[in-house]
N, C-alpha and C positions, 0 to 999 in steps of 0.2 A: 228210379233214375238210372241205377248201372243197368239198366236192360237196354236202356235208350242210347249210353255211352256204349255199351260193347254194340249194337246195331249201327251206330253211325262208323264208330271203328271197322267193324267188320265189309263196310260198303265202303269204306276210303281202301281198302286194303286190297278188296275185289279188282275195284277200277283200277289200283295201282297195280296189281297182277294184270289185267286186259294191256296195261300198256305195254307192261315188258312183255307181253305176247306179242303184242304189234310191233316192236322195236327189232324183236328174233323172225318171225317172218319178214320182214324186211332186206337182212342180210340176206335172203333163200333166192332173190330174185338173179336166173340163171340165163335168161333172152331180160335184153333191156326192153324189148319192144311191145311184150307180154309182161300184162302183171304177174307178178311173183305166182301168186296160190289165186287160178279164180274160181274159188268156191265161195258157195251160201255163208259160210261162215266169216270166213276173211270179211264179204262183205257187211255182216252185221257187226261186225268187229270194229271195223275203220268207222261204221256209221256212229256207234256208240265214243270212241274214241277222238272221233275229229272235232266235234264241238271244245276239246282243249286243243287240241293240236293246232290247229288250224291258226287261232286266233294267236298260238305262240312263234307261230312261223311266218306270221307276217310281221312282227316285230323284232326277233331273230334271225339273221342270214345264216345259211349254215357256214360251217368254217370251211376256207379253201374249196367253196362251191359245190363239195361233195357231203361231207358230213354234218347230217343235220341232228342238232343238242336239242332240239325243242320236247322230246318227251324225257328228259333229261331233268329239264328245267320242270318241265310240267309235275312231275316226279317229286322234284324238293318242293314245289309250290303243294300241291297235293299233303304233303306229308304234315306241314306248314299250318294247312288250316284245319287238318285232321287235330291233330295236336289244342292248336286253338276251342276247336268245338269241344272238345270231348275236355276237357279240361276249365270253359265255360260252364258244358255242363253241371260237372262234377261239383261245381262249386255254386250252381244252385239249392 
């Protein structure tokens, strides 16, 4: 069973690293009219990442129309149910 807890910890912990990666390329963007980074990567990046995002951003405005909290939120939610599972687990 802790092989099962440390694997699900370790994949909440990944995806929360992919986001602060998505959050620091974000500031980088230097022409508004160009995406920031258009590389392969970035792309598989946001593909992997937007299934949280997305759905947090339609429920969240960003503040002052510029700053957007949704991987912020996504961030403590994430952390949230990490916590919950692995601690489920544990207690099977």
């Amino acid at each position: 069973m802790d092989i099962a807890v440390s694997t699900i910890s370790l994949l909440f912990r990944v995806y929360e690293f992919l986001l602060f990666i998505r959050v620091l390329l974000s500031w980088v963007n230097i022409d508004p009219r160009r995406p920031a980074i258009d590389h392969p990567a970035v792309h598989v990046l946001k593909r992997i990442t937007d299934p949280v995002l997305v759905p947090l951003r339609r429920l969240i405005p960003p503040i002052g129309g510029t700053i957007d909290i949704s991987p912020v939120i996504a961030l403590i939610i994430l952390e949230i149910v990490r916590r919950l599972l692995t601690s489920l687990l544990r207690s099977l």
